[in-house]
Backbone atoms as SQL, in Angstrom:
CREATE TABLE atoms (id INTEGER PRIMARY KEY, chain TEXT, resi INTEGER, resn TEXT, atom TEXT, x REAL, y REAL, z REAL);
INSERT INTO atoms VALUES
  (1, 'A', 1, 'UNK', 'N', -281.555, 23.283, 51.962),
  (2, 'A', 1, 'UNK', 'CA', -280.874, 23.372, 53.245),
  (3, 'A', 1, 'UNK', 'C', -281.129, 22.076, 54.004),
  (4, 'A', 2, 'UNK', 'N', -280.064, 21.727, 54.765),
  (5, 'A', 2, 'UNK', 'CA', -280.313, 20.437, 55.534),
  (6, 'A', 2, 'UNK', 'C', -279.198, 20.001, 56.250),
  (7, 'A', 3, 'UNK', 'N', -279.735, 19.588, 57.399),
  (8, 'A', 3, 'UNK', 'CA', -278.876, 19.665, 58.816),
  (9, 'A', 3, 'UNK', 'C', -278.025, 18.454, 58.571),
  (10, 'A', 4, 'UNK', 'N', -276.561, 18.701, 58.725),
  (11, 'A', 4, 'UNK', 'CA', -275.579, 17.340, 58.021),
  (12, 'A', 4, 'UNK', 'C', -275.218, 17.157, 59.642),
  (13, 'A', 5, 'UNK', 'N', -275.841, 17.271, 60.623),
  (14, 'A', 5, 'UNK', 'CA', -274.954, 16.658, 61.817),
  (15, 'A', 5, 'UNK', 'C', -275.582, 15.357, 62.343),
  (16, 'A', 6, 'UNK', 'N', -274.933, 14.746, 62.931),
  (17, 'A', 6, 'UNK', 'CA', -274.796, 12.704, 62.854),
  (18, 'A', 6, 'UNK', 'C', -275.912, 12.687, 64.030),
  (19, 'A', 7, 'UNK', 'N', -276.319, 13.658, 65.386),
  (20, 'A', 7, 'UNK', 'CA', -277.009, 13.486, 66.020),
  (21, 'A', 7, 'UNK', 'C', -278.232, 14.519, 66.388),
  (22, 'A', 8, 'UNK', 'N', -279.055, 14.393, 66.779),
  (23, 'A', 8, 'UNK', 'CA', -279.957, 15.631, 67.633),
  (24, 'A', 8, 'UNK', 'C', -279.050, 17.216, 68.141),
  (25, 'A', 9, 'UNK', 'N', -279.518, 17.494, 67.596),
  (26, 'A', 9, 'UNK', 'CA', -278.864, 19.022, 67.702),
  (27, 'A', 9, 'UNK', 'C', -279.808, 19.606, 69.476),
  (28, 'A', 10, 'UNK', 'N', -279.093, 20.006, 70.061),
  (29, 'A', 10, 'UNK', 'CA', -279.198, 20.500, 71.721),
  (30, 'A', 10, 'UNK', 'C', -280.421, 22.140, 71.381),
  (31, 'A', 11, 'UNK', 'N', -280.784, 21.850, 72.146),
  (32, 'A', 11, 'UNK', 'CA', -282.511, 23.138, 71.479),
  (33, 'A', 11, 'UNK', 'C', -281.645, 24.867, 72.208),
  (34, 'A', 12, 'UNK', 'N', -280.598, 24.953, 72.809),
  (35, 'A', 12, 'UNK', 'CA', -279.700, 25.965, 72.672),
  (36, 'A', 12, 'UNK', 'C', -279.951, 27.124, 71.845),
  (37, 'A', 13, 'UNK', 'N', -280.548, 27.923, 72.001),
  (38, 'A', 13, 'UNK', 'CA', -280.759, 29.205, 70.802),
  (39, 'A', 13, 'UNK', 'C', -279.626, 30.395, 71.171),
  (40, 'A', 14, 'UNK', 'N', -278.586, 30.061, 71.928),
  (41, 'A', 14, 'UNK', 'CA', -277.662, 31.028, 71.558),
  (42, 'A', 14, 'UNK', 'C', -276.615, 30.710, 71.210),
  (43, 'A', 15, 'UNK', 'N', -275.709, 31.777, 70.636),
  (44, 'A', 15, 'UNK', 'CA', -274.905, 31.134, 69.707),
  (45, 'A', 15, 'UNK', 'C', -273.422, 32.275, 70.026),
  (46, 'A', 16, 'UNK', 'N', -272.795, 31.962, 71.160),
  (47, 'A', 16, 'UNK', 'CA', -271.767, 33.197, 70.847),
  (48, 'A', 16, 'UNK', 'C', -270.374, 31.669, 70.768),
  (49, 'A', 17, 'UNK', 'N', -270.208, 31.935, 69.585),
  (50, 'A', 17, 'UNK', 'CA', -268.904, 30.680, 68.940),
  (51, 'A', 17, 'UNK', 'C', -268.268, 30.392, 69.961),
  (52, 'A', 18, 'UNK', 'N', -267.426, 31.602, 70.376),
  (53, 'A', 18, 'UNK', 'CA', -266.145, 30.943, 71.316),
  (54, 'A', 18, 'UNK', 'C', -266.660, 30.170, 72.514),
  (55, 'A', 19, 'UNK', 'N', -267.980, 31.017, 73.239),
  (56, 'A', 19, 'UNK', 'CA', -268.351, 30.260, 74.966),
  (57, 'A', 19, 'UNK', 'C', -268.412, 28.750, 74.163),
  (58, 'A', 20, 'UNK', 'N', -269.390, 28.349, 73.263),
  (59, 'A', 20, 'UNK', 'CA', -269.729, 26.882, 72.582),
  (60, 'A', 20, 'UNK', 'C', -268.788, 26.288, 72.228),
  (61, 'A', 21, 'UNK', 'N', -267.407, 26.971, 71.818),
  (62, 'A', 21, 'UNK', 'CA', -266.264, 26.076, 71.953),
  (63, 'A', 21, 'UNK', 'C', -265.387, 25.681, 72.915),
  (64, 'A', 22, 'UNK', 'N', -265.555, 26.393, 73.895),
  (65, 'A', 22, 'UNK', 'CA', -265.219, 26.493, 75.450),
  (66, 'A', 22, 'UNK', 'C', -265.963, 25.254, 75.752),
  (67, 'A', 23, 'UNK', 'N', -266.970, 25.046, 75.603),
  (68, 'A', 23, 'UNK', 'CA', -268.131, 24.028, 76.187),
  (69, 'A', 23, 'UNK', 'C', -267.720, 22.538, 74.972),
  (70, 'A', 24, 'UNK', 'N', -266.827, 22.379, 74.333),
  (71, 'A', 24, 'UNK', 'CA', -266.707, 21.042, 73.763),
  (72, 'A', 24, 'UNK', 'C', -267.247, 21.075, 72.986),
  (73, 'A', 25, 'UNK', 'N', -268.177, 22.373, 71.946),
  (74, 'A', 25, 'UNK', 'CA', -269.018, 21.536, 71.076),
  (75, 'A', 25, 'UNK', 'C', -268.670, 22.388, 69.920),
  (76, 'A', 26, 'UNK', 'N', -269.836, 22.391, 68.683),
  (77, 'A', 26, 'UNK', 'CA', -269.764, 22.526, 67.479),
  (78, 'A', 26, 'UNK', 'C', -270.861, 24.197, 67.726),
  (79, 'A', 27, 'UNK', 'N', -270.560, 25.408, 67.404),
  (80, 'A', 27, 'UNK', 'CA', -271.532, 26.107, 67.472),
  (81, 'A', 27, 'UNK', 'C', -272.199, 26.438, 66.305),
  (82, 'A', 28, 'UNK', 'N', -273.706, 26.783, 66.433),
  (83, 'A', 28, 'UNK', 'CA', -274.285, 26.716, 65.703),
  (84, 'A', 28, 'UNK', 'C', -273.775, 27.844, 63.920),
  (85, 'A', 29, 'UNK', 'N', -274.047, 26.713, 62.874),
  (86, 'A', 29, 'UNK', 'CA', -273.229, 27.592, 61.758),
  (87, 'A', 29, 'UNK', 'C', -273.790, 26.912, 60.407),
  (88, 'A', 30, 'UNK', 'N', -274.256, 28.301, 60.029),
  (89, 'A', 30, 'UNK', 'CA', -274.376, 27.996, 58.281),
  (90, 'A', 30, 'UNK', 'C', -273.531, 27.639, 57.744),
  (91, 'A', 31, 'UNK', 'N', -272.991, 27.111, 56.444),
  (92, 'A', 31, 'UNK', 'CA', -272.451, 27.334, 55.357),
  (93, 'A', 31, 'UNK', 'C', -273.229, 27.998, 54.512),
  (94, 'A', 32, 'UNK', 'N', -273.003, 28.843, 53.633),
  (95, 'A', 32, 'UNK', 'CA', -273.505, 29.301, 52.330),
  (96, 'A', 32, 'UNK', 'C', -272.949, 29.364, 51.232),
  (97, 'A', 33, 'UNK', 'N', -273.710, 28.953, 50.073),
  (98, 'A', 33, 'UNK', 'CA', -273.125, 29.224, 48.940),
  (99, 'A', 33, 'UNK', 'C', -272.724, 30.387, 48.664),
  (100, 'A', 34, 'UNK', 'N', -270.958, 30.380, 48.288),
  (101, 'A', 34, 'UNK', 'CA', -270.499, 31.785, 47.938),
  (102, 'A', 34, 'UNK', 'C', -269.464, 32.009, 46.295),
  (103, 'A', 35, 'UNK', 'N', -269.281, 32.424, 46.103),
  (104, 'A', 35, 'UNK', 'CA', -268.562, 32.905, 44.834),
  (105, 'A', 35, 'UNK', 'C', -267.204, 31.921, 44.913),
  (106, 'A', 36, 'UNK', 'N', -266.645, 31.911, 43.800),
  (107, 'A', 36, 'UNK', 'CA', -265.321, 30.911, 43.986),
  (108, 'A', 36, 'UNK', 'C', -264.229, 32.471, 44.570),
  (109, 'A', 37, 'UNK', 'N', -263.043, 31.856, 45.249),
  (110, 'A', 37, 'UNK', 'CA', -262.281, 32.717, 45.824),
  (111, 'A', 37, 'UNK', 'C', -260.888, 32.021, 45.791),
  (112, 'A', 38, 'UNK', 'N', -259.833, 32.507, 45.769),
  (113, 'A', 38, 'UNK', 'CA', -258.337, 31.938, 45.893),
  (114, 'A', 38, 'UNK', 'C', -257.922, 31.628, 47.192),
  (115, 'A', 39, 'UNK', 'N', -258.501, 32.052, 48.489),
  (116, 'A', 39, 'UNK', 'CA', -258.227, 31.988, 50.066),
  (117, 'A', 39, 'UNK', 'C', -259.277, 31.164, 50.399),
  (118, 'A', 40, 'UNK', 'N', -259.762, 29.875, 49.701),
  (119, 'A', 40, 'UNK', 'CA', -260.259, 28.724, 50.109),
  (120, 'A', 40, 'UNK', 'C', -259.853, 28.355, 50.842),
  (121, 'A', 41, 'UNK', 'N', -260.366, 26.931, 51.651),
  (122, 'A', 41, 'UNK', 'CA', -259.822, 25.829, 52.512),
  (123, 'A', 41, 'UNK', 'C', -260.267, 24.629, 51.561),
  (124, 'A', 42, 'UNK', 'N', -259.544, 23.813, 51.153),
  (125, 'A', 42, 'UNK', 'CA', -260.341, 22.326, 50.674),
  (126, 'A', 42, 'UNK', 'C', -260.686, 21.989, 51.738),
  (127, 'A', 43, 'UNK', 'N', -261.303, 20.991, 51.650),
  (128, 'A', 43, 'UNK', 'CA', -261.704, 19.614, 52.669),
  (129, 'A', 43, 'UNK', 'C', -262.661, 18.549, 51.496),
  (130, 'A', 44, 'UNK', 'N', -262.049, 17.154, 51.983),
  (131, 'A', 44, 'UNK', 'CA', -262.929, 16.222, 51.200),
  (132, 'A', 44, 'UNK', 'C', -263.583, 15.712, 52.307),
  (133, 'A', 45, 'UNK', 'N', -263.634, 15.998, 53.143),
  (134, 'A', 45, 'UNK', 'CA', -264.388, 15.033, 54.610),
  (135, 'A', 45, 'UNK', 'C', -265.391, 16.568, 55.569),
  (136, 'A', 46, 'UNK', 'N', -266.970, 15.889, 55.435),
  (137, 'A', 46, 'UNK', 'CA', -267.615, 16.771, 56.206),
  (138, 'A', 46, 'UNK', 'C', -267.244, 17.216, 58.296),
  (139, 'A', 47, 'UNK', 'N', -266.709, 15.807, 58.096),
  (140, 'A', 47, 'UNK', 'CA', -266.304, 15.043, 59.432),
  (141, 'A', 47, 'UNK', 'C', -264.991, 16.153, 59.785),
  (142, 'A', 48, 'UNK', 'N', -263.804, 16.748, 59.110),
  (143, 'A', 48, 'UNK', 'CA', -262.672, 17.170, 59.163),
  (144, 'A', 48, 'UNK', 'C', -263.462, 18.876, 59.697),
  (145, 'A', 49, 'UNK', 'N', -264.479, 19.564, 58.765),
  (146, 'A', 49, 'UNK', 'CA', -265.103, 20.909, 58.700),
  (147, 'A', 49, 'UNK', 'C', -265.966, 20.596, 59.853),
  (148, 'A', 50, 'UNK', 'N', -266.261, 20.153, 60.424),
  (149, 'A', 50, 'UNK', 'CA', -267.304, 20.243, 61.563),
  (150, 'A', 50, 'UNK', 'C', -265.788, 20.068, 62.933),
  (151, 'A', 51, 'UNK', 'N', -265.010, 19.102, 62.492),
  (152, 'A', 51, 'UNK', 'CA', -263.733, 19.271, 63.775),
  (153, 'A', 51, 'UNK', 'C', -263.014, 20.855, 64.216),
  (154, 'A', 52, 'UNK', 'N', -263.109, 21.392, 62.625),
  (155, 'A', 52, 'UNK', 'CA', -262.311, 22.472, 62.628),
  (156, 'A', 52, 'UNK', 'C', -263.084, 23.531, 63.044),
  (157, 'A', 53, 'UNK', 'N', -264.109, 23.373, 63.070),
  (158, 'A', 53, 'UNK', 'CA', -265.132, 24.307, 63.017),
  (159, 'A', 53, 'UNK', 'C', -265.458, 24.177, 64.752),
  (160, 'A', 54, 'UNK', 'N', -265.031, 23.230, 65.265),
  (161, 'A', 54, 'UNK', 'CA', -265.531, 22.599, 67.122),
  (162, 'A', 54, 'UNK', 'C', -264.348, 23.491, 67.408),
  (163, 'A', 55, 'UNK', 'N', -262.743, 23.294, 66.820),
  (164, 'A', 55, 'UNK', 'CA', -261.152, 23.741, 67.672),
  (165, 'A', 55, 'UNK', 'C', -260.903, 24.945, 67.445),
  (166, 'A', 56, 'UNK', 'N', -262.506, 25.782, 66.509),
  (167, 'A', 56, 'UNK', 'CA', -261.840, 27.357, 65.965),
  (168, 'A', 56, 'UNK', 'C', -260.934, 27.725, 64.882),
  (169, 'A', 57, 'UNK', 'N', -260.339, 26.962, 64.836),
  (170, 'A', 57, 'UNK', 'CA', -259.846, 26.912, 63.271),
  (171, 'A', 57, 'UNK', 'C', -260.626, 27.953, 62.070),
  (172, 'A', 58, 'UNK', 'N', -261.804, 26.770, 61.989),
  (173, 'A', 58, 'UNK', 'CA', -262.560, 27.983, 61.065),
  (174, 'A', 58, 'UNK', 'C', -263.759, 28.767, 61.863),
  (175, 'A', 59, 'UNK', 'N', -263.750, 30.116, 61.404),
  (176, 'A', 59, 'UNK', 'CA', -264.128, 31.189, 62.287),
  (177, 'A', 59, 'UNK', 'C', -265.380, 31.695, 61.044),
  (178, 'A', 60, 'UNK', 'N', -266.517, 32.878, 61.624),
  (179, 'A', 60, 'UNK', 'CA', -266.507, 33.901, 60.862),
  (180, 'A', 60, 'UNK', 'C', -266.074, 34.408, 59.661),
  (181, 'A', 61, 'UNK', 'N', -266.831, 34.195, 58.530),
  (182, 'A', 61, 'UNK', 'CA', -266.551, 34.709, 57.193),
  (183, 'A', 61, 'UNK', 'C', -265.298, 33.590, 56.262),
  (184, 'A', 62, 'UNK', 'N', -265.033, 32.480, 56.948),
  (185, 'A', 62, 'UNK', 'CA', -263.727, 31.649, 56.158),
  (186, 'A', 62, 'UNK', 'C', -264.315, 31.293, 55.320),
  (187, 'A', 63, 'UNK', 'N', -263.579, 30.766, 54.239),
  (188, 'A', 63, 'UNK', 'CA', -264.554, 30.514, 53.501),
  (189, 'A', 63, 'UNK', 'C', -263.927, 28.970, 52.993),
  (190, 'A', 64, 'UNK', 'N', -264.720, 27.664, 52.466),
  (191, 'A', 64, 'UNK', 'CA', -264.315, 26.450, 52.500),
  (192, 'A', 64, 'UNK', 'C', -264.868, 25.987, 51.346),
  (193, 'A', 65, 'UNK', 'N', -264.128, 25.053, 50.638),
  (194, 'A', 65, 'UNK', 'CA', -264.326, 24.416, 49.206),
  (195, 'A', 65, 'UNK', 'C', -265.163, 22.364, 49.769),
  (196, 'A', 66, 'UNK', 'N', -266.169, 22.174, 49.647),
  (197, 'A', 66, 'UNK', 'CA', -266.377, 21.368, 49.992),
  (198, 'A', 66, 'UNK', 'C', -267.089, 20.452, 48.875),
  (199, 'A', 67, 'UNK', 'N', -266.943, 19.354, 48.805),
  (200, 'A', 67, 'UNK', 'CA', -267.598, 18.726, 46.681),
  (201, 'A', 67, 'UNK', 'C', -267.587, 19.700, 46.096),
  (202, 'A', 68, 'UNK', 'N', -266.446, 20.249, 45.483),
  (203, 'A', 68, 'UNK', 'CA', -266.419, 21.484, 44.735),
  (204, 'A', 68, 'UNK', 'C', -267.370, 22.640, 44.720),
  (205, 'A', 69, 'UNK', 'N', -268.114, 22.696, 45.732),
  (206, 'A', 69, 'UNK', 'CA', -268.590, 24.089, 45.513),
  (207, 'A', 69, 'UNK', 'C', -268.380, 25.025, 47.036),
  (208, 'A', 70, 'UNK', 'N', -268.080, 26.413, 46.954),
  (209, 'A', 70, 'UNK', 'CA', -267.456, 27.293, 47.554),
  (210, 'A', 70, 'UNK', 'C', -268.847, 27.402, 48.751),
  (211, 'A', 71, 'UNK', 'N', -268.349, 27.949, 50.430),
  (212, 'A', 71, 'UNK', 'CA', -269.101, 27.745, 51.173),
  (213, 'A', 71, 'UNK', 'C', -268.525, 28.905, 52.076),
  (214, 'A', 72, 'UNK', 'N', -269.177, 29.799, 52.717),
  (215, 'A', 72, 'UNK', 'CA', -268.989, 31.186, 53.403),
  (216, 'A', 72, 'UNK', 'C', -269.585, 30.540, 54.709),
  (217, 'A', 73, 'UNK', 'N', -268.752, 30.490, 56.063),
  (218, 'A', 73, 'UNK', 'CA', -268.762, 30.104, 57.313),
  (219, 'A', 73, 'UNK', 'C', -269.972, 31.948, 57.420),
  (220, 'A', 74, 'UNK', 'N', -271.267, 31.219, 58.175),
  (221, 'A', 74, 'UNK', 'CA', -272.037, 32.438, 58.937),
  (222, 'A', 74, 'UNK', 'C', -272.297, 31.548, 60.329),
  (223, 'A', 75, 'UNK', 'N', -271.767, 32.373, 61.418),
  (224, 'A', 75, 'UNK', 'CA', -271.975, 31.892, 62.697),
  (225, 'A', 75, 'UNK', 'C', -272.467, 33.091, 63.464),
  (226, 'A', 76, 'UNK', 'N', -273.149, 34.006, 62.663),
  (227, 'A', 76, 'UNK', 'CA', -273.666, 34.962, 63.611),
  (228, 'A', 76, 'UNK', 'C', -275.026, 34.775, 63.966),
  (229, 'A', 77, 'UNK', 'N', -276.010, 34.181, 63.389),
  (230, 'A', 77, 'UNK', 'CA', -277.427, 33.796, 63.623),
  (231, 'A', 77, 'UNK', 'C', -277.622, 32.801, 64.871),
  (232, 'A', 78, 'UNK', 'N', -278.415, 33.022, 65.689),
  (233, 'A', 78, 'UNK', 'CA', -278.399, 31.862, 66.392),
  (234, 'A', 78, 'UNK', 'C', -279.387, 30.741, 66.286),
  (235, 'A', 79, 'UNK', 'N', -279.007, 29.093, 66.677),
  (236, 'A', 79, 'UNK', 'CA', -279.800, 28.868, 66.813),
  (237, 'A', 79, 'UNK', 'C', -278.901, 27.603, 67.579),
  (238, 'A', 80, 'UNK', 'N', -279.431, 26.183, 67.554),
  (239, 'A', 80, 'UNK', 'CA', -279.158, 25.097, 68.020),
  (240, 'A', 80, 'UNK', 'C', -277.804, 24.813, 68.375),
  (241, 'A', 81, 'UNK', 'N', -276.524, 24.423, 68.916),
  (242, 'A', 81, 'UNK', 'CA', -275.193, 24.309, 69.266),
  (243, 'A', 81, 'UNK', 'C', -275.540, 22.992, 68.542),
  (244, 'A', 82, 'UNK', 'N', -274.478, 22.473, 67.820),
  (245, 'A', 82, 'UNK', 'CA', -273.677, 21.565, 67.267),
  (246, 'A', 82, 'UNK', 'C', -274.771, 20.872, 65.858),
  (247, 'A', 83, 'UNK', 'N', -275.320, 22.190, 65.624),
  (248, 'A', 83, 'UNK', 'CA', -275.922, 22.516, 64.434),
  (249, 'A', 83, 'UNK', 'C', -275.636, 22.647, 63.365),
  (250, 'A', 84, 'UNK', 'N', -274.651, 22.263, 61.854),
  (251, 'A', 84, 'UNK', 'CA', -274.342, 22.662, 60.897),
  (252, 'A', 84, 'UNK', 'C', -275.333, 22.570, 59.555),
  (253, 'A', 85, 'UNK', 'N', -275.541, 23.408, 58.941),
  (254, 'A', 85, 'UNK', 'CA', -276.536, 23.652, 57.862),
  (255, 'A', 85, 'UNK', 'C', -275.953, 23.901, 56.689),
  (256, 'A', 86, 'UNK', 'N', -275.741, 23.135, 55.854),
  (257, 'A', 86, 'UNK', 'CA', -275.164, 23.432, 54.531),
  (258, 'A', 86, 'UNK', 'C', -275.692, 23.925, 53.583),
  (259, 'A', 87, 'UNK', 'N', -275.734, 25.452, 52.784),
  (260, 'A', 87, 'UNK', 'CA', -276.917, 25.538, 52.021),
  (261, 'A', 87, 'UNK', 'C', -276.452, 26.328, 50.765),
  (262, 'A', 88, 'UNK', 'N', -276.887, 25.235, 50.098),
  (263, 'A', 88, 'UNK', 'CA', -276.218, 25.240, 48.436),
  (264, 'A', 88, 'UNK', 'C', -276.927, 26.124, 47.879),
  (265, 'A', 89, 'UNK', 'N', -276.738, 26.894, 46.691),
  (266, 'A', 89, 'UNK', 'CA', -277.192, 27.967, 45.778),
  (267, 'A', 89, 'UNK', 'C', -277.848, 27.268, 44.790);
């Protein structure tokens, strides 16, 4: 596991998605390694999944193809705002 965001993550321990997207930012969100699925999203850019992930786009349970391996959006845990954690199997 390891924090892919470009700056200091804000010490914020709550996490309700939409207010944090209301507020301009990235809310706090796993990826997890998940099973391959046909209702992917590609993305070749970490930069594109952290935008989409700031405008709501990707929500709760989406699930995203990123260097080929499959990734399950969890934004229910809380912790830091503009926090992303990528965590491979």
């Amino acid at each position: 596991m390891f924090n892919t965001g470009d700056s200091e993550p804000s010490t914020t321990e709550m996490n309700d998605p939409e207010s944090v997207r209301q507020m301009g930012k990235i809310p706090f969100t796993n990826l997890n390694a998940t099973e391959t699925t046909d209702n992917a999203i590609v993305f070749n850019s970490f930069d594109d999944i952290k935008a989409q992930l700031k405008s709501g786009e990707l929500q709760q349970d989406d699930v995203v193809v990123y260097q080929g391996a499959y990734f399950k959006i969890d934004q229910a845990a809380a912790g830091p705002i503009g926090k992303v954690n990528l965590i491979k199997a």
